[in-house]
mmCIF file as gemmi writes it, N, C-alpha and C atoms, coordinates in Angstrom:
data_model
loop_
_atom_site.group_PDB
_atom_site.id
_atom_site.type_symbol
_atom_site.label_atom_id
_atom_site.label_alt_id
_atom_site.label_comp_id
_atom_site.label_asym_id
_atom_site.label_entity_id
_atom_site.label_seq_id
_atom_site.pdbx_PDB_ins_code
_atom_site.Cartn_x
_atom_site.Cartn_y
_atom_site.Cartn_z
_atom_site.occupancy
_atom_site.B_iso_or_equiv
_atom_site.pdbx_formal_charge
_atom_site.auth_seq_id
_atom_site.auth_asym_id
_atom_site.pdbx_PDB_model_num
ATOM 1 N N . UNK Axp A 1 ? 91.791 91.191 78.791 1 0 ? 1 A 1
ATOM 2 C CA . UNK Axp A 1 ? 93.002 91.067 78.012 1 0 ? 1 A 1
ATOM 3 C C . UNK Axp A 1 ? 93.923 90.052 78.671 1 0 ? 1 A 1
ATOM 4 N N . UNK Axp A 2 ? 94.233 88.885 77.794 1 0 ? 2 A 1
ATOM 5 C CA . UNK Axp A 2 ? 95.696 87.847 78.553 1 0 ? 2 A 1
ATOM 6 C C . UNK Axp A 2 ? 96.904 88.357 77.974 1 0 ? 2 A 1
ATOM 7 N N . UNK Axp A 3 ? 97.569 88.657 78.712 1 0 ? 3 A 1
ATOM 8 C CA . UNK Axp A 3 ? 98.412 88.346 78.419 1 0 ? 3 A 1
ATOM 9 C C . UNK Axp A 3 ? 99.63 86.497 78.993 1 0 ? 3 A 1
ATOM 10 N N . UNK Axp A 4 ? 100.529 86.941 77.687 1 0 ? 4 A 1
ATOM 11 C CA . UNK Axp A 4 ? 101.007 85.46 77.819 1 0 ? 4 A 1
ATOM 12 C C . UNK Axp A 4 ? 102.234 85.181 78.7 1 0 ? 4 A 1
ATOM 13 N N . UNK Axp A 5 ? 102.587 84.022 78.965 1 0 ? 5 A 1
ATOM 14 C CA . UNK Axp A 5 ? 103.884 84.1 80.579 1 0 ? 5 A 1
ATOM 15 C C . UNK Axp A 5 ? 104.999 84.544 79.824 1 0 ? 5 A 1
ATOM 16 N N . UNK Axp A 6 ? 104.869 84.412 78.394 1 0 ? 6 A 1
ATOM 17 C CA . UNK Axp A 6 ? 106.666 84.98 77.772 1 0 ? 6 A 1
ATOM 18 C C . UNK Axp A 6 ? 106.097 86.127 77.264 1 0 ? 6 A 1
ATOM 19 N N . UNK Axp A 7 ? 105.241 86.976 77.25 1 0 ? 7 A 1
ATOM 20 C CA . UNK Axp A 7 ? 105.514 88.226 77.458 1 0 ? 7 A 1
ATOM 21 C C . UNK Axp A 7 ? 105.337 89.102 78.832 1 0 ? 7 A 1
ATOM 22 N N . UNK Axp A 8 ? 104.79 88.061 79.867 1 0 ? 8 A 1
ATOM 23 C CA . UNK Axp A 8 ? 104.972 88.592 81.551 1 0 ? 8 A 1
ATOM 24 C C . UNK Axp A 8 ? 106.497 88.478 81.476 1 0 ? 8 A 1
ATOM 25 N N . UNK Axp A 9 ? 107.268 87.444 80.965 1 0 ? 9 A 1
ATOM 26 C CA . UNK Axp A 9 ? 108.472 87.485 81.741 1 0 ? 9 A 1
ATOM 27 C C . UNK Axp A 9 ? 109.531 88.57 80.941 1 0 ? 9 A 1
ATOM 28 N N . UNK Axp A 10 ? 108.855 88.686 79.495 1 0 ? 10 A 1
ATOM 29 C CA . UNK Axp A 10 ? 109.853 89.696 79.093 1 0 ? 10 A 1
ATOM 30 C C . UNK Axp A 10 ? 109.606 90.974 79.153 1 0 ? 10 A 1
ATOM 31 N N . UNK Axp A 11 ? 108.641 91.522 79.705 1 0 ? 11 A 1
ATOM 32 C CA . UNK Axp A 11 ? 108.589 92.877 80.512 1 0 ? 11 A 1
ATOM 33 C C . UNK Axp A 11 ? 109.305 93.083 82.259 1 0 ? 11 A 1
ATOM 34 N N . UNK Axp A 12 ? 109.199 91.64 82.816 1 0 ? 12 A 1
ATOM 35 C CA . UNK Axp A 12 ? 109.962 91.784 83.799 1 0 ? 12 A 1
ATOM 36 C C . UNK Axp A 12 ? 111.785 91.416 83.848 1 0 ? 12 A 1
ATOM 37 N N . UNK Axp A 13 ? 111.719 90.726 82.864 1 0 ? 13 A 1
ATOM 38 C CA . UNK Axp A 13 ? 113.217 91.116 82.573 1 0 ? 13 A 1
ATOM 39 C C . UNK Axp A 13 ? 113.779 92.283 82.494 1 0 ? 13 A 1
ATOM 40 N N . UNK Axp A 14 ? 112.543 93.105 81.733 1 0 ? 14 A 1
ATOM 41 C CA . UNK Axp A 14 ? 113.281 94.16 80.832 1 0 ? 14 A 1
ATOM 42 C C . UNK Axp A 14 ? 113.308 95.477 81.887 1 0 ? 14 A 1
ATOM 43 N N . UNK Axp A 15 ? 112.385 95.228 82.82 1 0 ? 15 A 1
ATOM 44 C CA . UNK Axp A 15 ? 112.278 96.029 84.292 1 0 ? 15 A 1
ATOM 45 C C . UNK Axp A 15 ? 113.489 95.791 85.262 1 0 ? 15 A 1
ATOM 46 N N . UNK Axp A 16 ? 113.86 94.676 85.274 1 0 ? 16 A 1
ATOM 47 C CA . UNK Axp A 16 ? 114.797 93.977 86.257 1 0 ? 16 A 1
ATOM 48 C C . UNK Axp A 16 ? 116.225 94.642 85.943 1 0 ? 16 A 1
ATOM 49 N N . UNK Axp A 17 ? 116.18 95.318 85.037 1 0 ? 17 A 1
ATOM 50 C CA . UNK Axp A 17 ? 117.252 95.572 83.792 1 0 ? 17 A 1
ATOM 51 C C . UNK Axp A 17 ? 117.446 97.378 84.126 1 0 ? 17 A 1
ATOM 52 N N . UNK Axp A 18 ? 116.283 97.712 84.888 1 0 ? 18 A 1
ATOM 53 C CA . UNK Axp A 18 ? 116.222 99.175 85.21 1 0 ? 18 A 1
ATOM 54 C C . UNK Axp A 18 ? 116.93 99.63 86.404 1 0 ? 18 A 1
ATOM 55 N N . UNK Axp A 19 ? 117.017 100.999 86.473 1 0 ? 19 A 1
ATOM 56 C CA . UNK Axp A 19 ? 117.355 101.799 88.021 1 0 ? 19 A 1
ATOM 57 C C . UNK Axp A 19 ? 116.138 101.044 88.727 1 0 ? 19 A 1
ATOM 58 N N . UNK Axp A 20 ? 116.994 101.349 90.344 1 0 ? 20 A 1
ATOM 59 C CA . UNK Axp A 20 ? 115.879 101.306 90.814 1 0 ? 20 A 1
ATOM 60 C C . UNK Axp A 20 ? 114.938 102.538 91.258 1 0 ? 20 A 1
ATOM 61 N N . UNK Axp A 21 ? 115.404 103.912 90.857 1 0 ? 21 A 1
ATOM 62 C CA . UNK Axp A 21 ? 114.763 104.823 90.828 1 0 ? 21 A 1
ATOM 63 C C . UNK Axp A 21 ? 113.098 104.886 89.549 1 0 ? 21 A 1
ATOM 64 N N . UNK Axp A 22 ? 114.256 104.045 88.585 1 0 ? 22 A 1
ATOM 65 C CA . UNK Axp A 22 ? 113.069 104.016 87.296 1 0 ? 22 A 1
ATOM 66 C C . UNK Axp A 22 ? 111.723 103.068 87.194 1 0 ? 22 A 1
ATOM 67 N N . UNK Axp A 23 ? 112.06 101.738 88.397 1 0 ? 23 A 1
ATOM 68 C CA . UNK Axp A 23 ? 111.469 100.825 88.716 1 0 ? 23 A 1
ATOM 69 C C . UNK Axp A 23 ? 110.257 101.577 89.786 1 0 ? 23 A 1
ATOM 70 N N . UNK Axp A 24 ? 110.638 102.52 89.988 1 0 ? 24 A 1
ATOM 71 C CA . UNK Axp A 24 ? 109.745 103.159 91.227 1 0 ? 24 A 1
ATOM 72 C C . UNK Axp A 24 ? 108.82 103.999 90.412 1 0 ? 24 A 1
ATOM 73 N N . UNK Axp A 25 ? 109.199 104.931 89.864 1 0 ? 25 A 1
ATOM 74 C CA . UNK Axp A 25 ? 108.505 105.72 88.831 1 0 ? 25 A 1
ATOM 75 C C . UNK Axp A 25 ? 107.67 104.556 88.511 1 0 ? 25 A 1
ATOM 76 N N . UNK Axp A 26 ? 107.854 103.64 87.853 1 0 ? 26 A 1
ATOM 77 C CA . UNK Axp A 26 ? 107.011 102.624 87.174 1 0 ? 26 A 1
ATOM 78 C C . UNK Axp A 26 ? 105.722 102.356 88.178 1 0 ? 26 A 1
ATOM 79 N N . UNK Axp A 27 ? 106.275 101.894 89.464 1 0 ? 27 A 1
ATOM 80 C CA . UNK Axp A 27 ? 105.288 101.186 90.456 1 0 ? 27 A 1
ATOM 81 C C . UNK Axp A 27 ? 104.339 102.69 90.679 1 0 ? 27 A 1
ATOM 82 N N . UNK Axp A 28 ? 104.671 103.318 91.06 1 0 ? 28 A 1
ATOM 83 C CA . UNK Axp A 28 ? 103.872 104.784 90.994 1 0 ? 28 A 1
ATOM 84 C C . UNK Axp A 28 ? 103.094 105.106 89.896 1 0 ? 28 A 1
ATOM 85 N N . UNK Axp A 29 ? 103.462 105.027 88.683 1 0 ? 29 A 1
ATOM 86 C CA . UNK Axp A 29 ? 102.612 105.264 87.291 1 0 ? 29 A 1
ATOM 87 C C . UNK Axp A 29 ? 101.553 104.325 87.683 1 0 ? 29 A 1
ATOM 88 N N . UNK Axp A 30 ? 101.826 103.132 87.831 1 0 ? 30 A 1
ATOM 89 C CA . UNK Axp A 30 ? 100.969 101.857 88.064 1 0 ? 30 A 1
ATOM 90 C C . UNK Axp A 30 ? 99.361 102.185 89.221 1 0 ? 30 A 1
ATOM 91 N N . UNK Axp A 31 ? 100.27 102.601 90.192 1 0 ? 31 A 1
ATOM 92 C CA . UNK Axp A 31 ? 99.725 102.423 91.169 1 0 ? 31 A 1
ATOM 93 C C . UNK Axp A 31 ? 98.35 103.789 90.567 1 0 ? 31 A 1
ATOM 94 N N . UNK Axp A 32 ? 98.937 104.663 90.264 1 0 ? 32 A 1
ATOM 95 C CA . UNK Axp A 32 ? 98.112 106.1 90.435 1 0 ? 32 A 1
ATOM 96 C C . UNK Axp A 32 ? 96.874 105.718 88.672 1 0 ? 32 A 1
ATOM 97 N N . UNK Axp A 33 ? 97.34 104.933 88.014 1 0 ? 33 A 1
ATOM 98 C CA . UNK Axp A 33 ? 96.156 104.576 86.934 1 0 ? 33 A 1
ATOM 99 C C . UNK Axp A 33 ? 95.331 103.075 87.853 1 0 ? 33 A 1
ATOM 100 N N . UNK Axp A 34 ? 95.387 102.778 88.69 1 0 ? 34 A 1
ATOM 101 C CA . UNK Axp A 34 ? 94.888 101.582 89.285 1 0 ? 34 A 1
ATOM 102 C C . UNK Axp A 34 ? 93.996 102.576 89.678 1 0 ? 34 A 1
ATOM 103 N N . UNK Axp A 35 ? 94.111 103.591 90.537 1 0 ? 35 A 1
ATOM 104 C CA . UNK Axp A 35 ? 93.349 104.127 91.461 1 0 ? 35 A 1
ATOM 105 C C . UNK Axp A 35 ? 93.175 105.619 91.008 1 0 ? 35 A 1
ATOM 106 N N . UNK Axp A 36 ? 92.709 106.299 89.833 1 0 ? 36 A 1
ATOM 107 C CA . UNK Axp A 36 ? 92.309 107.533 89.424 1 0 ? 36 A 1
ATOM 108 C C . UNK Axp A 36 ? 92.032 108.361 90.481 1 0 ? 36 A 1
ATOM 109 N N . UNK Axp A 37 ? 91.893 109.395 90.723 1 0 ? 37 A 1
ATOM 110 C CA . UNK Axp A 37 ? 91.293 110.367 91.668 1 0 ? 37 A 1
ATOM 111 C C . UNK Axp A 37 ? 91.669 110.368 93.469 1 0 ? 37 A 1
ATOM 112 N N . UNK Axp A 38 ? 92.553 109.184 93.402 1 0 ? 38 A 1
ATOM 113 C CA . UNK Axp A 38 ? 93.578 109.432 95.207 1 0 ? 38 A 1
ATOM 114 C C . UNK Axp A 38 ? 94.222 110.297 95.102 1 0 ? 38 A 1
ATOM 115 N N . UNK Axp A 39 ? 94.112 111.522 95.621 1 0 ? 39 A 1
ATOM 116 C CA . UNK Axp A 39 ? 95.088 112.099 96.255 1 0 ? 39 A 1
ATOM 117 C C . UNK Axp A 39 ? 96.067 111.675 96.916 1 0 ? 39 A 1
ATOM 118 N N . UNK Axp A 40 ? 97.361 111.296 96.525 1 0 ? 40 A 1
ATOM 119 C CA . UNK Axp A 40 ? 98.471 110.81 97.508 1 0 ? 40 A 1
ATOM 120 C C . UNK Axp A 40 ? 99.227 111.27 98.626 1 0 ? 40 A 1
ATOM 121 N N . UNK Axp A 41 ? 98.82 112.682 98.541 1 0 ? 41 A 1
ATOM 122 C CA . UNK Axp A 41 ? 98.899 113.359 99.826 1 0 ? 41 A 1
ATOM 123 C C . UNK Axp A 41 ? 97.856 113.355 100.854 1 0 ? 41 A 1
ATOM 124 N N . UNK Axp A 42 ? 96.983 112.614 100.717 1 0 ? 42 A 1
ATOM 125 C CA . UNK Axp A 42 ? 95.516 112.572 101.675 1 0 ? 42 A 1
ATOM 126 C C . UNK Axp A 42 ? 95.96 110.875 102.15 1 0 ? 42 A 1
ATOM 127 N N . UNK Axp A 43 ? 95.902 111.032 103.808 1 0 ? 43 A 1
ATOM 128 C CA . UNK Axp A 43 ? 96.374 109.925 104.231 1 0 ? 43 A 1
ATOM 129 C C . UNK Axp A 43 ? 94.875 109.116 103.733 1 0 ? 43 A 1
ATOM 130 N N . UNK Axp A 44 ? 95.122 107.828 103.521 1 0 ? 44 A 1
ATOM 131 C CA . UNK Axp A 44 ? 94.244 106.879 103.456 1 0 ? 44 A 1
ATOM 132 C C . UNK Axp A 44 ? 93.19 106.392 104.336 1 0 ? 44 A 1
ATOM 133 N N . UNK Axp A 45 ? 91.628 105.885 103.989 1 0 ? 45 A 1
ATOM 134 C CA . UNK Axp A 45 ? 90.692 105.63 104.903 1 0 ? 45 A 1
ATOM 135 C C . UNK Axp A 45 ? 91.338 104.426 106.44 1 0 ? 45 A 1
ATOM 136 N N . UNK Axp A 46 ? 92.475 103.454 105.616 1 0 ? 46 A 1
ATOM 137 C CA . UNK Axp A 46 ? 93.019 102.777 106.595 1 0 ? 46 A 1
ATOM 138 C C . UNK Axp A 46 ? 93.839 103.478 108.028 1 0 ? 46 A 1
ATOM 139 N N . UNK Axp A 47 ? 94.236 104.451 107.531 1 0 ? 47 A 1
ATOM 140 C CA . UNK Axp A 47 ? 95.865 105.469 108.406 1 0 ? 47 A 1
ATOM 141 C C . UNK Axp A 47 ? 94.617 105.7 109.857 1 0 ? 47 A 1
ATOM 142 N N . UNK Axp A 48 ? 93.467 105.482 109.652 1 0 ? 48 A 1
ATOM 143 C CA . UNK Axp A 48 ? 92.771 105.742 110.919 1 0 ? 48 A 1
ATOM 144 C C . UNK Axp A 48 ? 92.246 104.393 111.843 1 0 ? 48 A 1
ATOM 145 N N . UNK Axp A 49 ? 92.796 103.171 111.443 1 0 ? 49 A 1
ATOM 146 C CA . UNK Axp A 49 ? 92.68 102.01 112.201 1 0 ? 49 A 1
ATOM 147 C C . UNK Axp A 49 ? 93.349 102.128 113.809 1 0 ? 49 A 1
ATOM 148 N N . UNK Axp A 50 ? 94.198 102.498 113.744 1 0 ? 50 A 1
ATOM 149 C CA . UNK Axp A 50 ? 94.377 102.213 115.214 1 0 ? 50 A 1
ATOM 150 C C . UNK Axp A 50 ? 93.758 103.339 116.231 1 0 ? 50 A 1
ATOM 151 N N . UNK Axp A 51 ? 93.244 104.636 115.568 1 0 ? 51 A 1
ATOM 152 C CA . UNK Axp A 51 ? 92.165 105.371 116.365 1 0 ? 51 A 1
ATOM 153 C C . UNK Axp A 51 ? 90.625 104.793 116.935 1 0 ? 51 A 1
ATOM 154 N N . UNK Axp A 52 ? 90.44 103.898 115.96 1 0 ? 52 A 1
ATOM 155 C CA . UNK Axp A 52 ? 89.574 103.264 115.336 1 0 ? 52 A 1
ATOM 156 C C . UNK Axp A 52 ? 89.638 102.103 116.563 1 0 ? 52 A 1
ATOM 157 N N . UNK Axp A 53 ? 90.457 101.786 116.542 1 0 ? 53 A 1
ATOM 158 C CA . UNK Axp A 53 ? 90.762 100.751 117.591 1 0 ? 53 A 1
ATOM 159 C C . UNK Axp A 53 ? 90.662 101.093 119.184 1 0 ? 53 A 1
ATOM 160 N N . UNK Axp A 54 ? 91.883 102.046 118.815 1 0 ? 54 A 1
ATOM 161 C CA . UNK Axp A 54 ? 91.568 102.593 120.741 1 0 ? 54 A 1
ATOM 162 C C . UNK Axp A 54 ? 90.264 103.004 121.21 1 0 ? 54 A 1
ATOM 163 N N . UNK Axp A 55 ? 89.404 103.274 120.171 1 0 ? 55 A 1
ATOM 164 C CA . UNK Axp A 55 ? 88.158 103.875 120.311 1 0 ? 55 A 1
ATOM 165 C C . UNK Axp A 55 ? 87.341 102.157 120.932 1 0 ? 55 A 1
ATOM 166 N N . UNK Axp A 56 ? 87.535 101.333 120.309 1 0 ? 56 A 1
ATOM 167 C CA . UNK Axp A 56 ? 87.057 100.208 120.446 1 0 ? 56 A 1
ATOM 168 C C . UNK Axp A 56 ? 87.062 99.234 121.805 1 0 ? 56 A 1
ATOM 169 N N . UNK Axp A 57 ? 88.693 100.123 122.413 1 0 ? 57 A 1
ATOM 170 C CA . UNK Axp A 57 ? 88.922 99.284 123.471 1 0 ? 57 A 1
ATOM 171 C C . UNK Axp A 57 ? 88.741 100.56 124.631 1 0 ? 57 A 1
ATOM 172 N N . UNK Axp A 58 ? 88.025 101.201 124.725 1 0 ? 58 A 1
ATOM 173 C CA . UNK Axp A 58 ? 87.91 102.661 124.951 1 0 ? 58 A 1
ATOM 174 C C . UNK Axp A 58 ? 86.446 101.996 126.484 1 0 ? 58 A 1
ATOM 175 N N . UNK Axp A 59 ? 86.341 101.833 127.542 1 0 ? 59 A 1
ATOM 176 C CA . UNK Axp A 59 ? 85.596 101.796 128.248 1 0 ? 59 A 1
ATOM 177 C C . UNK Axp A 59 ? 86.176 102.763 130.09 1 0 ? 59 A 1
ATOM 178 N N . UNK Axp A 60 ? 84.871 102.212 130.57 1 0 ? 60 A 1
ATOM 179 C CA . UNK Axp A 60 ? 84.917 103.329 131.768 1 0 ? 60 A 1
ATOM 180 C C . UNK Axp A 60 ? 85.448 102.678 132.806 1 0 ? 60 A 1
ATOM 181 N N . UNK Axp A 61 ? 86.372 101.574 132.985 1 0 ? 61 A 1
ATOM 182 C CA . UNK Axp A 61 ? 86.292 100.641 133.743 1 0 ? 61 A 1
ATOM 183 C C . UNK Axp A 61 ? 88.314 100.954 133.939 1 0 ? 61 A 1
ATOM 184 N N . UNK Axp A 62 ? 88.583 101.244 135.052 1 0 ? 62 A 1
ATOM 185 C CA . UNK Axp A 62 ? 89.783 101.425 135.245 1 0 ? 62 A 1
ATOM 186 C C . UNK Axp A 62 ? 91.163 100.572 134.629 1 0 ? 62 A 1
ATOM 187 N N . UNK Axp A 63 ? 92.457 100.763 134.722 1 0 ? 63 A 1
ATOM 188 C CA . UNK Axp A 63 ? 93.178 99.773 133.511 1 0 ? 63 A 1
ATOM 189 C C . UNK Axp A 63 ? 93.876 98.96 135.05 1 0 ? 63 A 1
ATOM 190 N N . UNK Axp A 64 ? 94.199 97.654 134.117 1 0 ? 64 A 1
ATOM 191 C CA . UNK Axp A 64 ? 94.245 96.833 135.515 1 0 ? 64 A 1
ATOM 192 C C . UNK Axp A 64 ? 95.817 97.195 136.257 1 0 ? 64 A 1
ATOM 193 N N . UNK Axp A 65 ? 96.198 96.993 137.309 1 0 ? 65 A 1
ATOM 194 C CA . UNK Axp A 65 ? 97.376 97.323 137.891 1 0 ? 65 A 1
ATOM 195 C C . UNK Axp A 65 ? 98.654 95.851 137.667 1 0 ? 65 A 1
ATOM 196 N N . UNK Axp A 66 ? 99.56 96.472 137.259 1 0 ? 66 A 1
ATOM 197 C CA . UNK Axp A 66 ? 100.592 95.662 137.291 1 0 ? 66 A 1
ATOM 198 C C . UNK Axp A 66 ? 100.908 94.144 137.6 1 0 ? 66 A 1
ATOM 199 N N . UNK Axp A 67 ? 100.315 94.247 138.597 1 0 ? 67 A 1
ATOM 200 C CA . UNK Axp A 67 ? 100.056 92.901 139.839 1 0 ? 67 A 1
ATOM 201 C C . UNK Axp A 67 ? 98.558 92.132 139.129 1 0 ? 67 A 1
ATOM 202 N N . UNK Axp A 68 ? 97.907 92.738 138.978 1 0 ? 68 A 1
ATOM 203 C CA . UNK Axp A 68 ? 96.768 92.007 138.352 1 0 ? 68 A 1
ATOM 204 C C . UNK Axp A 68 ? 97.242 91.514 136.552 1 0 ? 68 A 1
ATOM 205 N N . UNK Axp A 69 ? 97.756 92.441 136.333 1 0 ? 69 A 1
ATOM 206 C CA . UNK Axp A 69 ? 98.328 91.493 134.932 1 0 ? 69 A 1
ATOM 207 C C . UNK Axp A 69 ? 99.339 90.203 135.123 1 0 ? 69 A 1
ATOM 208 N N . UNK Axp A 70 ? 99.883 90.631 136.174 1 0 ? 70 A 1
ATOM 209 C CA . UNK Axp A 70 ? 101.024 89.302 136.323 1 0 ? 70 A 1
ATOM 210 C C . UNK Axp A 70 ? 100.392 88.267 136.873 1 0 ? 70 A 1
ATOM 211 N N . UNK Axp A 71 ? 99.291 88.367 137.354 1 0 ? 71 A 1
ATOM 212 C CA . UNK Axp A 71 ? 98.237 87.182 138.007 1 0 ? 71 A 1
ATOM 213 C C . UNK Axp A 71 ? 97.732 86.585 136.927 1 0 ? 71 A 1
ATOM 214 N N . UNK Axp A 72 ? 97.309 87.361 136.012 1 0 ? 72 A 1
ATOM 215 C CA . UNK Axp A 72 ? 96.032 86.638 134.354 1 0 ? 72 A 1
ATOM 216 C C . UNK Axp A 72 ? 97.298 85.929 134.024 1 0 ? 72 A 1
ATOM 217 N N . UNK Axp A 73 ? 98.592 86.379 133.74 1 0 ? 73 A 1
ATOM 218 C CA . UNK Axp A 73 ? 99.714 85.629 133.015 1 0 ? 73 A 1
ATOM 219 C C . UNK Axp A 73 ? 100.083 84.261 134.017 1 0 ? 73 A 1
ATOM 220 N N . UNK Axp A 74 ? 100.512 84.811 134.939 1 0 ? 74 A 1
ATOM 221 C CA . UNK Axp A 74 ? 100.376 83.016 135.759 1 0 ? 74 A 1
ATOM 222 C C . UNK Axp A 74 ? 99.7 82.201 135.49 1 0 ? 74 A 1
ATOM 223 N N . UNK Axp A 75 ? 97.947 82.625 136.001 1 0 ? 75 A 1
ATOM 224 C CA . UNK Axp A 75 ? 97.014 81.694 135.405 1 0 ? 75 A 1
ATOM 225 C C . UNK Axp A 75 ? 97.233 80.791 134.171 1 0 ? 75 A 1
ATOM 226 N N . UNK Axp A 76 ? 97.212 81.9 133.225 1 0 ? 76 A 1
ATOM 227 C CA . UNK Axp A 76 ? 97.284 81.32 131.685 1 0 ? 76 A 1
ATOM 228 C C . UNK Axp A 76 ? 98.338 80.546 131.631 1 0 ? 76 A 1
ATOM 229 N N . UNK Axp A 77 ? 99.204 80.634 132.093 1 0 ? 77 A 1
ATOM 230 C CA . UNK Axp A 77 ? 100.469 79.287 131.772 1 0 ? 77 A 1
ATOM 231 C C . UNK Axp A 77 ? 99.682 78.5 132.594 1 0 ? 77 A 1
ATOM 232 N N . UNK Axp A 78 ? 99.955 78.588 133.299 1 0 ? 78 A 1
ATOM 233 C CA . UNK Axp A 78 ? 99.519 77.346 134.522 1 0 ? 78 A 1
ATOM 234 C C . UNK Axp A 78 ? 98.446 76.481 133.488 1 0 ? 78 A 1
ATOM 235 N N . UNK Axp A 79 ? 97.211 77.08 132.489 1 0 ? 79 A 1
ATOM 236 C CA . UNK Axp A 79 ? 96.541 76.427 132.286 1 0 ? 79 A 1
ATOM 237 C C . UNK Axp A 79 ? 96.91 75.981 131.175 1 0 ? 79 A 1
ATOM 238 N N . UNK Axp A 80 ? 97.918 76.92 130.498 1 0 ? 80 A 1
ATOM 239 C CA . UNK Axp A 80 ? 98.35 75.905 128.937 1 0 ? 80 A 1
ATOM 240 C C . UNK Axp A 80 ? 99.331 74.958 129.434 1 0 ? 80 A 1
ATOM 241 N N . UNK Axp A 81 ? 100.152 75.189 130.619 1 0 ? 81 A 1
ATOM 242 C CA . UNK Axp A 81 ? 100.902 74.016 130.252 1 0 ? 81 A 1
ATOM 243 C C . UNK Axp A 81 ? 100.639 72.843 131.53 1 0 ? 81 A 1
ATOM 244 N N . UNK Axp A 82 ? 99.512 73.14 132.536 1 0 ? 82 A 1
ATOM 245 C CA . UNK Axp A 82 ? 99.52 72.143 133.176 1 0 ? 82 A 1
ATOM 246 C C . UNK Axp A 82 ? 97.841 71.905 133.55 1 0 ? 82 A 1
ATOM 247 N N . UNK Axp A 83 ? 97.156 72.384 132.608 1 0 ? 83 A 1
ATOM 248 C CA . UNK Axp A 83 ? 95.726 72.054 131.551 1 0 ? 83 A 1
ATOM 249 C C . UNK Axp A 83 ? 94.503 71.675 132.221 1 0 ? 83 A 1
């Protein structure tokens, strides 16, 4: 189905023209026929990325000490700016 740019723009006029409580209702109606059957109270497959992550950076190898991070950071300038 096309629709045409003067009837995109005169539905968003006619939105622009709303609460913004009613504008929300809208984005919500929207959102929940895009995606049938989400539960919106069930966090999303994404909400587990950064578990996901720590899991990733997750090894047996001790975390470096203070002094050893401020050493990698010296280095690294030293090499971006004097190459």
């Amino acid at each position: 189905m096309h629709v045409s740019s003067q009837e995109y723009n005169h539905v968003l006029t006619t939105v622009n023209n709303w609460s913004p409580a009613q504008r929300i209702a809208l984005i919500q109606d929207v959102l929940e026929a895009l995606a049938p059957g989400i539960d919106a109270k069930e966090p999303a497959a994404s909400a587990k990325t950064l578990e996901m992550a720590l899991g990733l950076l997750a090894n047996d190898r001790p975390s470096p000490s203070d002094e050893q991070v401020d050493i990698w950071l010296k280095e690294r300038r030293e090499r971006k700016y004097f190459g």
